[in-house]
N, C-alpha and C positions, 0 to 999 in steps of 0.2 A: 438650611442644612438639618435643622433639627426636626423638622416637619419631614422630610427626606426618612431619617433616621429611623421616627416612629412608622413610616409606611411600610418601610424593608421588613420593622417589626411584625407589624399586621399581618401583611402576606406570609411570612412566614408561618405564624401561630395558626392562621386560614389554613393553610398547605397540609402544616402538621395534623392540625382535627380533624381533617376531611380523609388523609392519610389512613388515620388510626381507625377513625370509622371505617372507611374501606376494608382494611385489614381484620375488623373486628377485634382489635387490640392482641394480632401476634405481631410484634414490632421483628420486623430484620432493615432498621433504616442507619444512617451514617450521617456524620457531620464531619469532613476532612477543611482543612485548611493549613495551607503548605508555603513556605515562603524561599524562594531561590532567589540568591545573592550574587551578581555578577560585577565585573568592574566599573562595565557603565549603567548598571539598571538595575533595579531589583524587580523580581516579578512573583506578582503576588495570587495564590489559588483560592477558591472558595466550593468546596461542591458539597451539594445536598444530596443524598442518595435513599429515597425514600421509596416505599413498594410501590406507588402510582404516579408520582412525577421526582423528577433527579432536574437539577438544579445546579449548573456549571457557568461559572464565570472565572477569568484570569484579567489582571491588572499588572500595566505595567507604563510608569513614566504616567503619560497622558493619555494610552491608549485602555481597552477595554475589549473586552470578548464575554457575551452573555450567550447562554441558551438552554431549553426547555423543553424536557421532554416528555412525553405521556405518554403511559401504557397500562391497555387496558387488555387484563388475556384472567381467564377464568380457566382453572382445570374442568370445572363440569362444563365449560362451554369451547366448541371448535374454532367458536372465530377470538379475534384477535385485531388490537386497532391498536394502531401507534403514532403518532402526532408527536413535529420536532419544528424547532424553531428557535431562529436566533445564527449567530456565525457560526454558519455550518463550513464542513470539510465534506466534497461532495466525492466518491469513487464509485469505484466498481464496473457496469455496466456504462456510467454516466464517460469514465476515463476509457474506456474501453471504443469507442463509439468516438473520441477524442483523439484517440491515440489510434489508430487499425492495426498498424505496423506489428511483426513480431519485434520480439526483444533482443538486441544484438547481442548484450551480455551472456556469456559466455563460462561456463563453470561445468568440472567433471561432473558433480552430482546432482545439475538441475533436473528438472521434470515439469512436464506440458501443465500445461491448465485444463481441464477435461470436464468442466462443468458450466453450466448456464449460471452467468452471473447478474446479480440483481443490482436494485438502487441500493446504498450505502451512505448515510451521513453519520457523523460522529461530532460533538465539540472540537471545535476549530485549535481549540486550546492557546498554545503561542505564536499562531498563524494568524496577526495580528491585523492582512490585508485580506481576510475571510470575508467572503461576502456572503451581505443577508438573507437567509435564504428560509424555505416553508418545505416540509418532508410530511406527507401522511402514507400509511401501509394499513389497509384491510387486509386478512391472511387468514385462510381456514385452512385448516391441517386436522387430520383425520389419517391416523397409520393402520387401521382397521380395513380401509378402502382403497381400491386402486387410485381414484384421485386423491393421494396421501395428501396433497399442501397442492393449495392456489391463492392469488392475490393480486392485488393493484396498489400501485406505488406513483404518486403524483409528487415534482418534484417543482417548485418555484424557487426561481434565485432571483430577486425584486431589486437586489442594489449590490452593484460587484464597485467595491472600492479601491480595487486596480487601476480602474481606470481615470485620469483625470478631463472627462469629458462626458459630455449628458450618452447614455449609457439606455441601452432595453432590457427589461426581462427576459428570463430563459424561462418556458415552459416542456416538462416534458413528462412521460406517463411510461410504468414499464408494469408490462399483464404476462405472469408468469403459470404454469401448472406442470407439477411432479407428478408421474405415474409410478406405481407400484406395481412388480410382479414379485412371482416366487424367487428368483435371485439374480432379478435385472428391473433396471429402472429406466425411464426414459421421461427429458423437459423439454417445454419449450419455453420460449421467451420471445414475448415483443416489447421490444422500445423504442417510440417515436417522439419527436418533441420537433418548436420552434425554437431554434436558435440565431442571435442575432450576427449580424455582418455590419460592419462599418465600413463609409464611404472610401472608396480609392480611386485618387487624382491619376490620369493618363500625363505621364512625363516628357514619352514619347512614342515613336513609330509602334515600337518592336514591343512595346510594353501592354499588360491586360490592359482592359477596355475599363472605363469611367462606371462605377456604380456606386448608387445612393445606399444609405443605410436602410437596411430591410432585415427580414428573416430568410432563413433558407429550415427544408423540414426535412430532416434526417431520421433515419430508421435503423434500425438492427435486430435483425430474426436469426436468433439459436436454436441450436437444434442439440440435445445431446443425448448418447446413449452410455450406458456404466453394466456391468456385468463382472463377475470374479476376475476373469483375467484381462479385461480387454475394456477401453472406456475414452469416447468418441464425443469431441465437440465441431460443431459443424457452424460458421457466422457467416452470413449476409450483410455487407452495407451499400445501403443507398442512399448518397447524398444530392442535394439539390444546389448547385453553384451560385453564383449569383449572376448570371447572365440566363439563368434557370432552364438551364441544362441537367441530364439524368445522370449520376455516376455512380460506377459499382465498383466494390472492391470483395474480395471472399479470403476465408482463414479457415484453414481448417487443423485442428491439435487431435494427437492422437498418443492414446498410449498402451501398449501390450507386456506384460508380466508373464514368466514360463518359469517355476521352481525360485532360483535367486538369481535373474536374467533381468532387468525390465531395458523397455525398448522404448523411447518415444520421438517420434516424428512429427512434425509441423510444418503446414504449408502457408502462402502468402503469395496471393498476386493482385495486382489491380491492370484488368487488361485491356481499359480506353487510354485517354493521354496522361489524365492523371484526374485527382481525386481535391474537395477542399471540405476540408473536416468540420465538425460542427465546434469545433474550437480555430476556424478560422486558417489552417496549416493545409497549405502546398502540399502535396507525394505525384511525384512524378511516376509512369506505368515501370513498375519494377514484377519482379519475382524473389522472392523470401523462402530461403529453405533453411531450416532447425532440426538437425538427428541430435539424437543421445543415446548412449550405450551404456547400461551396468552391469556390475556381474559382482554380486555380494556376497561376502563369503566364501571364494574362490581358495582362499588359507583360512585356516583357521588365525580371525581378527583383522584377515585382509581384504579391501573392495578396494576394486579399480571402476572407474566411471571416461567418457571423454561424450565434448559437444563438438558440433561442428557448426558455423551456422554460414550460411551465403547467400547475398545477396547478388544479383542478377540484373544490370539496367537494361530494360525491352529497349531504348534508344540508342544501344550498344555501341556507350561511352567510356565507363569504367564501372569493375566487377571488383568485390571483394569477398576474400575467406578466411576467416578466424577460426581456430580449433582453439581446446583445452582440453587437454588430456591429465591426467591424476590417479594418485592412490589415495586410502585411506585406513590406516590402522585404528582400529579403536578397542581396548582393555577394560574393562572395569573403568578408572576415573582417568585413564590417560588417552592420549586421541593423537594422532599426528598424521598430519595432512600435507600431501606436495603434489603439485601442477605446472606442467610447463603451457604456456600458452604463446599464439603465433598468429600471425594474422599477414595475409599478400595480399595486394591491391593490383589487379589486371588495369592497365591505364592503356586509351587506343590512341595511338600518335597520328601524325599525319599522313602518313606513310602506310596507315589504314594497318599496322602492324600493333600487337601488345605487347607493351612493357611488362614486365612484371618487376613488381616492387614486395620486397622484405622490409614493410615497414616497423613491425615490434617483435621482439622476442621476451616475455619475460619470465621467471622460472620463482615462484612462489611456496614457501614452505610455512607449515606452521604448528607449531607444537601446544598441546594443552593440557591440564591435568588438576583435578577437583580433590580435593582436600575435606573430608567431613567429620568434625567431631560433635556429639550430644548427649546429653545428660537430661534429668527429669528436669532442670527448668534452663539449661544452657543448649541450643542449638547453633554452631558456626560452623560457614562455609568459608575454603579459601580454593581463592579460580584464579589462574595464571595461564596466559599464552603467549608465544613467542611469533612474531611475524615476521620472515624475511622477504623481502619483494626484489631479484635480480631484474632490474631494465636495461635495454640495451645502450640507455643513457645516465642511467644511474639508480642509485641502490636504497631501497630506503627497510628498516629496522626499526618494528615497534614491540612495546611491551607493556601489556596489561594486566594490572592485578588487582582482586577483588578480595575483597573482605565482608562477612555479613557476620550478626551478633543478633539472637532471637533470644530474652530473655523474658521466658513464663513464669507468673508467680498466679495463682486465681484466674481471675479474667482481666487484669492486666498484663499489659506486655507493652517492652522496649525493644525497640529495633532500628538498630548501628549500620548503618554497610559505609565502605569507602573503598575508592573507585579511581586511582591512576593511570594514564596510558603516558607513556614517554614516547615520541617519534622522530627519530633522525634520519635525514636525507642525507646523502651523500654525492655529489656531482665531481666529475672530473676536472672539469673548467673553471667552477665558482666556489664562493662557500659555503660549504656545508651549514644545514639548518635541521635545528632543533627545537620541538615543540612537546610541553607538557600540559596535560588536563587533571585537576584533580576535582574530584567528587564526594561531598561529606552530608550525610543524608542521617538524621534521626526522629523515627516516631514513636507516638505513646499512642497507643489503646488503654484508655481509662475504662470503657466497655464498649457489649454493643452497638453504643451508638454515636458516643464517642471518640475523636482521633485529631491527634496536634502533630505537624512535621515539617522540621525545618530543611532545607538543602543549601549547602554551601559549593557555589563552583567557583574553580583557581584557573587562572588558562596565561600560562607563558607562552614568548617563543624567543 
């Protein structure tokens, strides 16, 4: 243990002078360590935040989350290299490619996605079944020229400890480039990778066929256009099954802005039999459709927004349509929000006739309103909102309220928040349930480079 002890030492003090040299001795580094308290665990933080490598671990029980990152970027120079390692949290482009589907969720004031997304890892943080994974990013970015930003991004995951069975590497690579014009942009993006598949036993007849553990190599080409009013993302995917077969599926998000109007639509179809992701997930050949309509500022402090979104089965079994229609008032530090929301499901019987089904209605409201007082070394905020959620089986009532406390004296500072939510269900048939969170959070900035903060969480029901 103690030989352990003096190593963490070492690397450290290593870390720090090679830091400071880099920097040339302008220091903008940190040293956070944060401890949250719960009823069955406690879980403990450690992050090093230095100008060329940052340094994140979380502890908790018997578990561990380490990782590492480097970055190396020069203002007199264009390029730019970043290298990450350890339990990572992989998104973006990676879930994108995982997931094809649009998104069923449903809210008056959503808006499309209209840009070309790239690879994404972050500290895994309390996501303790992270697996291990390797991130590097070359990136030259130059705003002077039309190719503003291009790059390659290599993504290895070596050990997913999800699984309790011998396990393959994912490999995958994503080659991005942004054009610049006078007041329109245009990307693209490629991202292809091996991803693996594991064996499935044939049970019977009517069931997919018998394959061994392999890869299958999946791709995705974006396409996007951005301009003042109007701004266009355009996806390809092609997946490779494991009886290695070709499958396509295409999305296309769009979004258009007039005055204080905006419009956005989204399309979704996969139009073979069906598609299997590079995460392994079944989609059968559907069609996906997503409007949304705003209009803000219609009153003075008043926007109304509504979604619609429907899906479509090409096997023409059962269809559904959700809407969310809303207002939203917003004043100064007060805000109040209401949606009613509704969703039918087209079911085909036997009788080759459709049902229609009123499966939800529910009528959602919500009130909020920010509270600011400050002084030369006092800053407090208090934030309170009210949630009513009508279901058409029951009714649930939350309430959250925020407190913060900024206390500057030099270049120290103390900082207080605490954080309530109360939530009660209400059912017609059973009994009603009640559930509280509390949240008690304080840190010290001794300076720049210094910081201690504890968190306490309460959780009833």
């Amino acid at each position: 243990m103690k030989k352990i002890i003096w190593l963490i030492a070492f690397i450290f003090n290593t870390v720090l002078f090679l830091n400071n040299a880099y920097c040339l001795g302008k220091l903008s580094n940190s040293v956070t360590i944060n401890c949250s308290e719960k009823a069955d665990s406690v879980l403990y933080d450690f992050n090093l935040d230095l100008d060329l490598i940052k340094v994140y671990s979380t502890f908790k029980d018997d578990a561990c989350n380490f990782s590492t990152f480097f970055n190396f970027k020069n203002k007199e120079l264009p390029w730019s290299v970043q290298f990450k390692t350890g339990n990572l949290s992989n998104y973006g482009v990676f879930s994108k490619l995982n997931s094809p589907v649009l998104s069923n969720t449903v809210s008056p004031f959503s808006t499309a996605e209209t840009s070309c997304l790239s690879l994404k890892s972050s500290h895994a943080d309390s996501a303790f079944s992270a697996p291990l994974s390797m991130f590097t990013q070359i990136e030259y970015s130059d705003k002077s020229k039309k190719i503003y930003r291009a790059g390659n991004q290599i993504l290895m995951i070596y050990a997913d400890l999800n699984k309790d069975y011998e396990h393959l590497p994912v490999y995958a690579m994503n080659n991005y480039a942004d054009f610049m014009f006078k007041q329109s942009s245009l990307s693209f993006s490629v991202y292809t990778g091996l991803f693996p598949y594991y064996h499935k036993k044939q049970t019977s007849w009517f069931n997919e066929p018998y394959y061994s553990d392999n890869y299958s190599l999946d791709s995705l080409f974006q396409t996007a256009f951005s301009n003042k009013n109007f701004s266009s993302v355009f996806s390809a995917f092609i997946y490779t099954n494991p009886i290695a077969q070709i499958e396509t599926a295409f999305k296309s998000e769009n979004s258009f802005s007039i005055k204080n109007m905006l419009f956005n639509l989204s399309g979704f179809i996969i139009p073979g039999n069906k598609i299997f992701t590079s995460a392994s997930k079944n989609y059968e050949s559907q069609i996906q459709l997503k409007t949304n309509f705003q209009a803000k500022q219609i009153l003075p402090h008043l926007s109304t927004g509504s979604t619609t979104f429907c899906k479509i089965d090409l096997y023409d079994r059962e269809h559904y349509l959700k809407n969310s229609t809303g207002i939203k008032i917003l004043k100064n530090n007060f805000q109040l929000n209401c949606s009613i929301n509704t969703k039918l499901v087209f079911s085909k019987t036997d009788s080759n006739q459709y049902e229609i089904l009123f499966t939800d209605f529910d009528v959602i409201s919500k009130l909020q309103f920010i509270l600011n007082f400050c002084t030369i070394t006092l800053n407090s905020n208090i934030y309170c909102d009210f949630t009513k959620n009508y279901k058409s089986c029951n009714t649930t009532e939350k309430i959250n309220a925020q407190i913060d406390f900024n206390f500057m004296d030099n270049n120290e500072k103390l900082k207080f928040s605490a954080d309530t939510t109360v939530e009660l269900k209400q059912y017609p048939d059973k009994q009603n349930k009640a559930k509280i969170n509390s949240e008690f959070k304080a840190e010290y900035l001794l300076n720049s480079f210094y910081s201690f903060s504890f968190k306490i969480l309460i959780s009833s029901l």
